[in-house]
N, C-alpha and C positions, 0 to 999 in steps of 0.2 A: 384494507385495514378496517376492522369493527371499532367506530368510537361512537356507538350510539349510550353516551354515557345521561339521555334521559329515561332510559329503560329502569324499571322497577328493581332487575338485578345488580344497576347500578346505582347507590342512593350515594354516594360519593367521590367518586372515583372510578377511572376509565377500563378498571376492567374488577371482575366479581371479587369479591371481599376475601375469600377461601384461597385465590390466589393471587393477594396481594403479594406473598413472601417468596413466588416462583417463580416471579413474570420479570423480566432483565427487559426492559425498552434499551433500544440499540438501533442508531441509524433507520430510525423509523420502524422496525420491527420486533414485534414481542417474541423473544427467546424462554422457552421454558427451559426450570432450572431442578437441579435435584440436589438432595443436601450430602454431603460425605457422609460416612458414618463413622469416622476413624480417625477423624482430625478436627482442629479447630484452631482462630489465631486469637490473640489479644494481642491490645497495645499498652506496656506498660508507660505510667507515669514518669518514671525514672529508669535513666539506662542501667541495666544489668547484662554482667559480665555471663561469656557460656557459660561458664562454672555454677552461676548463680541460678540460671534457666535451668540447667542439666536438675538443680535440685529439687526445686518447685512438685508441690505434692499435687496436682490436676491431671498431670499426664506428660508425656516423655518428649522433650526440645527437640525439634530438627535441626531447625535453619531460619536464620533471619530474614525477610522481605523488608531491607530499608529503605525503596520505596514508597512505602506506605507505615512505615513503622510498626510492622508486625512483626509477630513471632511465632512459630508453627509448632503446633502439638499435636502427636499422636495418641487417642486412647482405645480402650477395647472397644468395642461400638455397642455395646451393651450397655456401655459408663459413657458414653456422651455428653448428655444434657447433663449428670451430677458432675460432670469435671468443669463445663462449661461455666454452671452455676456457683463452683468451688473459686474458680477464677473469678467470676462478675465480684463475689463476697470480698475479695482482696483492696486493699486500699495501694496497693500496685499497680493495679489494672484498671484501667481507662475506658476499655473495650474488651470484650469476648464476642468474637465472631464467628457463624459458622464459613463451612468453606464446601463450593457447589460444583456440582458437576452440568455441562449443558444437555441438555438433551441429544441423544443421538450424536454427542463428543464424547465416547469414554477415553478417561483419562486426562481430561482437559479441568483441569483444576480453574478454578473463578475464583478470586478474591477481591471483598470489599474495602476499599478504604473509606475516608471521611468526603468524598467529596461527590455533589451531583451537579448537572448543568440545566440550566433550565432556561429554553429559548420560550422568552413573553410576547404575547401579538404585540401590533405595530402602536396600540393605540392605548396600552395598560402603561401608568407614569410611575415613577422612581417611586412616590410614596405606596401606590396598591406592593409597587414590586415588593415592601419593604415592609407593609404588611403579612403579605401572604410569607415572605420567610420566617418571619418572626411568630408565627402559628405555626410552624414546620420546626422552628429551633434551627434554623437557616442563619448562620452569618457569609451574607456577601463577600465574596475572597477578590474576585478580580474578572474584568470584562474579555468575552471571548472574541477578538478580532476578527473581522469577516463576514459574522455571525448577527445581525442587526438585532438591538433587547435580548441578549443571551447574555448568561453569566455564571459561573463557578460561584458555587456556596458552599462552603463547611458545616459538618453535621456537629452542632455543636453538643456540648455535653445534657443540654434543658430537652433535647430531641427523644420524645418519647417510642418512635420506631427506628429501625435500621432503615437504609439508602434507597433499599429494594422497597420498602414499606412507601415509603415518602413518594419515593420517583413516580409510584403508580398511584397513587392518591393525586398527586398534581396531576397527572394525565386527566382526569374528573372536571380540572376548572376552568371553564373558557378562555380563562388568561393567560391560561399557557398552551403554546404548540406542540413544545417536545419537554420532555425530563428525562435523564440518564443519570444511572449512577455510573461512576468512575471505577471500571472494575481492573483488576492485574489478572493476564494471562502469561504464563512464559514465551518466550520466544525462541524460533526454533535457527537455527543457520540453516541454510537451505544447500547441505553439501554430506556427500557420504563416502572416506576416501574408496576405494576399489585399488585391482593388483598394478601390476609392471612395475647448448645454452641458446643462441639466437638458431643452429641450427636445428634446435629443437622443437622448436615453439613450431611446428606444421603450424596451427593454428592463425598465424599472422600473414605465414607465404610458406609454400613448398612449392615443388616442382614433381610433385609424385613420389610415391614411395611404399612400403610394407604397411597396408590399409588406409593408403589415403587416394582420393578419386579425383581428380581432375576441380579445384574452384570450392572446395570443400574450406577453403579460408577466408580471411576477408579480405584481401589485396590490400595491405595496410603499407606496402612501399610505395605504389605508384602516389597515395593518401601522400608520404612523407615526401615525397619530388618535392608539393607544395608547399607542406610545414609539416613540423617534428611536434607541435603545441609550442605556446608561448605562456610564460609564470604567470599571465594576469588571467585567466582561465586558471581557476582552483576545480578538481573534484574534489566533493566529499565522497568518504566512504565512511559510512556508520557499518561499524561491528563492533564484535568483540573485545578485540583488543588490537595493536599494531604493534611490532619490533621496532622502533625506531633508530636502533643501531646499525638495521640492516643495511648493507655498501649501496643497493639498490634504491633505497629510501632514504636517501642522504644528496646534498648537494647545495650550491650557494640559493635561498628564496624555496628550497623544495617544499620544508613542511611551513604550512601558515593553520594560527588558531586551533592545534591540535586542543582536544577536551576530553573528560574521563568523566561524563555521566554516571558511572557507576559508583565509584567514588567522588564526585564532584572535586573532580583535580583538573589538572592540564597537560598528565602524562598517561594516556592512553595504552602502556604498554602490560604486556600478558605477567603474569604471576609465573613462577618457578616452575610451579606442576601443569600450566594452562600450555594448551595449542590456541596458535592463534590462528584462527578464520582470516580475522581482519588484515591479516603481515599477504596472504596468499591473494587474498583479493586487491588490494591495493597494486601488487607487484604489479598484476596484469594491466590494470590501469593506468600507469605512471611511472613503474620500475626505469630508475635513471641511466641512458644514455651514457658507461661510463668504460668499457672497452671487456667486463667481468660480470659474467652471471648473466640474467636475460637484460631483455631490452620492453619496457608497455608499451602499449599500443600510441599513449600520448605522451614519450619520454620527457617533453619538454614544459609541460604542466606542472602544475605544481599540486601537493596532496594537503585535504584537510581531516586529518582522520579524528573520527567522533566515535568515543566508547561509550555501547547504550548499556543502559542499565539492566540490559534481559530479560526484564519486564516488556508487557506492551499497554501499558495503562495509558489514559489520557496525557498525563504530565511530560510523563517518559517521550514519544511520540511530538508533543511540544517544543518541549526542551530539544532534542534533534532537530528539529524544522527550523525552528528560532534562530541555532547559532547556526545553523548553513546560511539563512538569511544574512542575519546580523555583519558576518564576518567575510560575505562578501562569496558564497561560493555561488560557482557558475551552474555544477553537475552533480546531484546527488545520487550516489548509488547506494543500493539495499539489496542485499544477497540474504534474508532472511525472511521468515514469517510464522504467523500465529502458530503455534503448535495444539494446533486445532483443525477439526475438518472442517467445522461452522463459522466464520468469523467474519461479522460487518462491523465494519468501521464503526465507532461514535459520530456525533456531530462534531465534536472538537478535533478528531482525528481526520474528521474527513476535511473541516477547515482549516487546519495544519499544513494539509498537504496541497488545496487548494490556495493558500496565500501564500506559500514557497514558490509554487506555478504562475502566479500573477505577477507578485510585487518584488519579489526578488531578483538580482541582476539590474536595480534600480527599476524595475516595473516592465522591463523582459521577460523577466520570469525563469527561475531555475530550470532545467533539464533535470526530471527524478523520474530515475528504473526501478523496479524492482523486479525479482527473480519471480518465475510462475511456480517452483518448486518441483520437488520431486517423488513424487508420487504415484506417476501417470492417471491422475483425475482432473476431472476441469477442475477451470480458478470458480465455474459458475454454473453448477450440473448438479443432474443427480444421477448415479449408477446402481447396478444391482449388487450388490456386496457379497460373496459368496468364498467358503471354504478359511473364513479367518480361523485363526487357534481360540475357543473359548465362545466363538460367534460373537467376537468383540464387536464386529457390525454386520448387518445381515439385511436382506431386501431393500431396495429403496432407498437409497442414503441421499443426501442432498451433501453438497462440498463448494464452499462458498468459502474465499479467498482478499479478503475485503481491501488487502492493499494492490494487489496487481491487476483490480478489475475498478480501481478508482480512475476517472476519466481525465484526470493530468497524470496521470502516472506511464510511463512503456513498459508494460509487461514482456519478461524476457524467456523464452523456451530455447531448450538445447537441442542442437542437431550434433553428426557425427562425424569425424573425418572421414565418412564414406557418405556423406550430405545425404543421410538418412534421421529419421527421428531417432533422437535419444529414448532409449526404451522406459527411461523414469522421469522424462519431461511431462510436465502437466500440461493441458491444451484447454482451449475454447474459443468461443466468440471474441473477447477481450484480448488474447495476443496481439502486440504489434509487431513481432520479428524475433527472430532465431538467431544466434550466434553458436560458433562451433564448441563443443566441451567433449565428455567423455561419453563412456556407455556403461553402463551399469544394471542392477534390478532396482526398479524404484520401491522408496519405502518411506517412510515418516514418523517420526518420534513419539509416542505417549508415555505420558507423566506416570512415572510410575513401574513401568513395563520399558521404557528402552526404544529404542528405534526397533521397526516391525516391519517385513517388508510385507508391501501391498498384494492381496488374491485377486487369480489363483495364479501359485505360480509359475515362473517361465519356466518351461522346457527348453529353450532349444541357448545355443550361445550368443552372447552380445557384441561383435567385433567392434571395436575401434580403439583409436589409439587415445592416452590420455594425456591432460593439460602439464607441462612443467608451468610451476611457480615458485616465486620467493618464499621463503618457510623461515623461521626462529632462526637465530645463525648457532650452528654447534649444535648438540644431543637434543635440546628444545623440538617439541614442534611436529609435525606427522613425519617427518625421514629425519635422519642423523645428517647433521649439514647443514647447507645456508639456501638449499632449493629441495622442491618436492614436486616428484613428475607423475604423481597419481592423484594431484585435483583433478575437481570436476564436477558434476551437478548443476543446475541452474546457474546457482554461484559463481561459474569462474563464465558462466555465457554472459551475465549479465554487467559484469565489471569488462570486459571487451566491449558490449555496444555504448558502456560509459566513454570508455576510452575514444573511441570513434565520434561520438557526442563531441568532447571535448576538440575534439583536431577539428571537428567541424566550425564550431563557436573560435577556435584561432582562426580558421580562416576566413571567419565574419563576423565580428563580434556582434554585427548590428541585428541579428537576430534574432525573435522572441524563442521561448520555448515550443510553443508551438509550431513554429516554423522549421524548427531543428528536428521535431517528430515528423512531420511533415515529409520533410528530405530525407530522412534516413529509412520511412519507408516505402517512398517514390523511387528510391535509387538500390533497395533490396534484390537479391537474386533469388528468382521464383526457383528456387530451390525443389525438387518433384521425390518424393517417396511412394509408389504404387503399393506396397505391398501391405499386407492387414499388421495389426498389432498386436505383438506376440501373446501379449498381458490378455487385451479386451475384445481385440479380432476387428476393431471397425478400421475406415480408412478413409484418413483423414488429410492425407497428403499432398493433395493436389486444393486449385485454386478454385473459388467463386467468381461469379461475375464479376464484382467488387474487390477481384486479385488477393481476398483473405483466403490464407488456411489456417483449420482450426490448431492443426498442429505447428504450422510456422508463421503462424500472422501473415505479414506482409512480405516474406521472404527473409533469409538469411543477410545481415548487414554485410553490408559493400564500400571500405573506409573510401578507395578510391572513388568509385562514384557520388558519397556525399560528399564529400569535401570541394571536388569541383564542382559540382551542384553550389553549392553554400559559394565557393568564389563567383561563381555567374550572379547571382543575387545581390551581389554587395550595392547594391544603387541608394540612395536616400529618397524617401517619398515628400512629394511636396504636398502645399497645403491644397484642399479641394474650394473649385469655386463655382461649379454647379452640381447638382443636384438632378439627379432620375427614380420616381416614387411609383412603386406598385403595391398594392393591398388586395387580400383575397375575404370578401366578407361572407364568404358560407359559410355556414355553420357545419362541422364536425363534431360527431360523438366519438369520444376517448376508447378506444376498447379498453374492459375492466382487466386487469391482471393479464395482460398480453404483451410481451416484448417487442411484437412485431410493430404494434404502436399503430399510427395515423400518422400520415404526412399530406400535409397542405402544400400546393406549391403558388409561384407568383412568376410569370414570366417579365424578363426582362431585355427589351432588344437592344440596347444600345452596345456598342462594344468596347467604351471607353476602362480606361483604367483605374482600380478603386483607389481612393485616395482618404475615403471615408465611411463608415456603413453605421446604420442604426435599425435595431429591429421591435417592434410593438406588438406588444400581444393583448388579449385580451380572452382569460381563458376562467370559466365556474366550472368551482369542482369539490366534493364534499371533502373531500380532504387531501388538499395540493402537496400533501409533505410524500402522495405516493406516485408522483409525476418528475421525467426528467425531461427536460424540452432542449434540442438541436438546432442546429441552422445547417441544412447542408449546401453548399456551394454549385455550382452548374459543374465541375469537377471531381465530387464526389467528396471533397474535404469537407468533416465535422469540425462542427464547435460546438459545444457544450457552453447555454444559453443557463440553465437552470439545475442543479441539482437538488435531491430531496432534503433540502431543510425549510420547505415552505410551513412544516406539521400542520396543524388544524385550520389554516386558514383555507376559503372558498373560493373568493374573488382573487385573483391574480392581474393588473392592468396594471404594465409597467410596459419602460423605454428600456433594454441594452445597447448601450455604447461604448465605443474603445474605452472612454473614460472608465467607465463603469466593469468589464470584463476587455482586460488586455488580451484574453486569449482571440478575441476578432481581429485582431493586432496581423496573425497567419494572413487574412484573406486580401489584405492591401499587393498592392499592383500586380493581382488579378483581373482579367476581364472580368465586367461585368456580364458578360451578354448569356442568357443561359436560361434552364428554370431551376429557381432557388425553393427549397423546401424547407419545411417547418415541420422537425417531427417531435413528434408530445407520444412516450411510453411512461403508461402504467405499471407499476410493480408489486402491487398490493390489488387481492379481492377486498370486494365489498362495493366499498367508496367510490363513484361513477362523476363523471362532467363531461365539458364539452368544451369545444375552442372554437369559440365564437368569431371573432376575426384578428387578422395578423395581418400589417405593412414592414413595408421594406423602404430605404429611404439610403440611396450610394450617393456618394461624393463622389465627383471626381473634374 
């Protein structure tokens, strides 16, 4: 990352003046942006009716983002800036905004609202803070948890630039680390139906059959010998919408703290004309135990279903994280994502989902999946783009996934009932494991254009059989009726390893989230696929050293195996009353922009059992916000010690402890005895450091 903002090209601000208005800061990295030519939003002062919009002399109403209190207009693109201009003129209008496209995302619409976030060094106080907004026309809105001196400010009316203008002008002041404005992307379902009750479901258990192969399920009976789930185990499932008349999603305790984001209600259910996502995914999940229709994988759990707003803005993403906290759920699942090829997290999004991971389940921390999606592209790659219609994307593309490659999160891919890859499942480094779904051609949606399927296309056929689920009850819904046996996509793989999550957490509740990752991909079936991929030709099927494949993570979920797993475990750890300390004081240089990273290690012989752990680092670096730092175990389990919200600061010397990240919480009554490693990857050119030394310090 270039922030050499004492250079002459920049006399204010952290990056050149010419592109103040293009540059989107995002999770530490500068997004170039490009403007529509055909649309634009305002926010009026006063609510007006469609009718009222439809009439407006600037250019022609689409549709509301409320949201953010906009309103969508399309004009000729030759009349732009006059319709723009026509609108700022109205004493209606509040705002006239343009609306952006990202680079190398066609079709991926950006929209700004009022608000940006601004994480300040450790050492700037309330009053500069309240300064420097007040130069910016910044009112302070609210503190971002998690997040140490960061805070959400509103673009107030006295604010002489737009968001983008500001956010990269603050990048310029040493007192700040990071600045984002708060932008709206839509959000995509991560599911595409294709053709064709308990004996239906192969998925849970077969015994073989017309395209199913031996173990291509997840043994989810021998899972119920032990438990069925028990009500105090909530999943959430954020979608769409949910049926909640459905016989399946009914029952005494079943739904708790349902929410409707979208309308800021508390009945989460689909509209007349709407399919719902959310009614299909749920089923597989929790579908109740009731003698009619299916059976989920954790019928005795109970559902918290959360309708998002279809946005993915900062708030949006919030506001879902919060009330799973809030309301006590154990499991969040997410069958959705950006409908974008480019998309990294914010700081606030990525702190969202990092304090669901910690502090919730009372400081165990949530279990949160999401879907890897269906496209067959990584969550975190780039490919060579060839034979799209129009050359929508062509050479070299980068595809970046920013919620299934977040480091609390289980990224979910689909395999087949013939325990091969799903031919539209996305892969990479980041999977944690595979659950069975359908087979399909992969494809992905752009705004504008429609779902597209991905080049070049497949020739040959895709056997396997597809998911039966709960659907709208009656004509509602993708089939006529109260079930639909042509889900599938990431979508229905990912609401399965929720469900297995869930029966695992019944049969221990004393486990942290990490722990629950842990075991579900300890006890995976290395699932094998030799053959190339129909779409890309490479082959990806088989395991690493470290038992990942890029196409099935850790293997295919195995209800029975974690669930006993998780009963073996149930012990309570006592307090630690000595102490064993190792420190490695060489010095290592950081590779710049290399994911392979640097790992320091520390030997440690004793063999006692952990009861406590603390890690010290002591690491310069020009700019720490492009640095994530690990702890690996003698075992080969990660913990994610550091993520990139350090932004411009140098010096790094700090203590990790349970207190301080519960995710260390996984490595207790573990042996110690092993060598422990410390690895620190770069993600950003330019900016270089070093990591000067690192101790270790077990209890036990």
């Amino acid at each position: 990352m270039n922030d050499d903002v004492n250079s002459s090209d920049f006399p204010n601000t952290g990056v050149p003046a010419s592109s103040l208005g293009i540059i989107l800061q995002r999770g530490g990295e500068e997004l170039i942006l490009h403007k529509v030519l055909d649309r634009f939003t305002v926010r009026p002062t006063t609510e007006f009716t469609p009718q009222q919009l439809s009439q407006v002399l600037w250019g022609f109403w689409q549709r509301s983002i409320p949201q953010a209190h906009l309103e969508l207009f399309t004009v000729v693109p030759s009349q732009l800036e006059s319709a723009m201009s026509q609108a700022r003129a109205a004493d209606s209008v509040a705002f006239a905004g343009h609306v952006y496209t990202i680079k190398d995302n066609p079709g991926t619409f950006v929209y700004l609202n009022d608000q940006v976030t601004i994480q300040f060094a450790s050492w700037v106080d309330s009053a500069r803070i309240e300064a420097i907004a007040a130069s910016f026309g910044l009112v302070k809105q609210k503190s971002v948890q998690g997040l140490p001196n960061t805070f959400v400010f509103l673009v107030s009316k006295q604010a002489t630039e737009n968001p983008l203008k500001i956010t990269n002008q603050l990048q310029g002041l040493s007192e700040v680390l990071a600045a984002e404005p708060n932008i709206l992307v839509k959000g995509e379902s991560l599911y595409r139906p294709s053709d064709t009750l308990y004996p239906q479901q192969w998925y849970l258990h077969h015994n073989g059959g017309s395209q199913l192969v031996a173990g291509s399920h997840i043994a989810v009976e021998a899972a119920w010998d032990i438990t069925r789930g028990v009500r105090s185990v909530v999943v959430a499932v954020v979608d769409d919408s949910f049926d909640l008349n459905h016989p399946d999603l009914q029952g005494s305790g079943k739904i708790v703290a349902p929410r409707d984001l979208r309308k800021n209600g508390f009945l989460p259910t689909p509209g007349e004309r709407e399919t719902s996502h959310g009614t299909a995914c749920a089923g597989l999940v929790i579908a109740e135990e009731n003698g009619t229709g299916i059976v989920g994988v954790a019928p005795g759990c109970a559902l918290m279903p959360i309708r998002s707003t279809g946005f993915l803005d900062d708030e949006s993403i919030e506001d879902m994280f919060n009330w799973a906290i809030e309301k006590g759920a154990s499991v969040i699942s997410c069958s959705w994502g950006a409908s974008a090829v480019y998309f990294p997290l914010s700081l606030r999004q990525r702190a969202a989902i990092s304090r669901a991971a910690t502090t919730g389940r009372n400081g165990k921390g949530c279990v949160i999946l999401f879907a890897a999606g269906n496209a067959n592209r990584p969550i975190n790659g780039t490919v060579f783009e060839r034979n799209w219609p129009g050359n929508l994307l062509q050479g070299n593309t980068n595809w970046l996934s920013g919620f299934p490659i977040h480091p609390d999160v289980i990224a979910v891919a689909a395999s087949t009932s013939l325990n091969k890859k799903a031919a539209y499942s996305n892969w990479g480094t980041n999977i944690a494991l595979c659950a069975p779904s359908n087979n399909a051609p992969p494809g992905l949606s752009f705004q504008g254009r429609g779902f597209m399927n991905t080049q070049p296309a497949i020739a040959t056929s895709l056997p396997g059989r597809g998911v039966v689920t709960t659907d709208q009850i009656g004509a509602a819904g993708l089939d006529p009726g109260d079930f639909t046996n042509n889900f599938g996509g990431t979508s229905s793989a990912t609401p399965l390893v929720a469900g297995v999550a869930a029966l695992v957490l019944s049969a221990n509740p004393d486990l942290t989230a990490q722990q629950v990752k842990f075991i579900l991909e300890e006890t995976a079936d290395k699932i094998v696929d030799p053959d190339p991929d129909p779409q890309l030709g490479m082959q990806e099927g088989t395991y690493n050293s470290n038992g990942h494949s890029q196409w099935f993570g850790y293997g295919k979920v195995n209800a029975a195996k974690a669930v006993e797993a998780a009963q073996r475990l149930r012990t309570s750890v006592s307090s630690a009353s000595k102490q064993v300390r190792g420190e490695n004081s060489r010095q290592f240089s950081i590779p710049d922009n290399n994911q392979q990273g640097i790992k320091s290690a520390i030997a440690i012989n004793e063999s006692s059992t952990i009861k406590d752990i603390q890690i010290t680092v002591n690491i310069t670096h020009d700019f720490l916000g492009d640095l994530e730092i690990y702890l690996i175990a003698p075992n080969n389990q990660q913990v994610l010690l550091q993520n990139r919200t350090l932004g411009r600061r140098t010096n790094l010397q700090t203590t990790y402890t349970i207190a301080s990240h519960p995710s260390l919480k996984q490595l207790l009554s573990l042996s110690a005895r092993g060598s422990w490693q410390l690895w620190l990857i770069d993600y950003s050119p330019q900016d270089v450091g070093k990591l000067n030394s690192w101790s270790l310090v077990i209890g036990h």
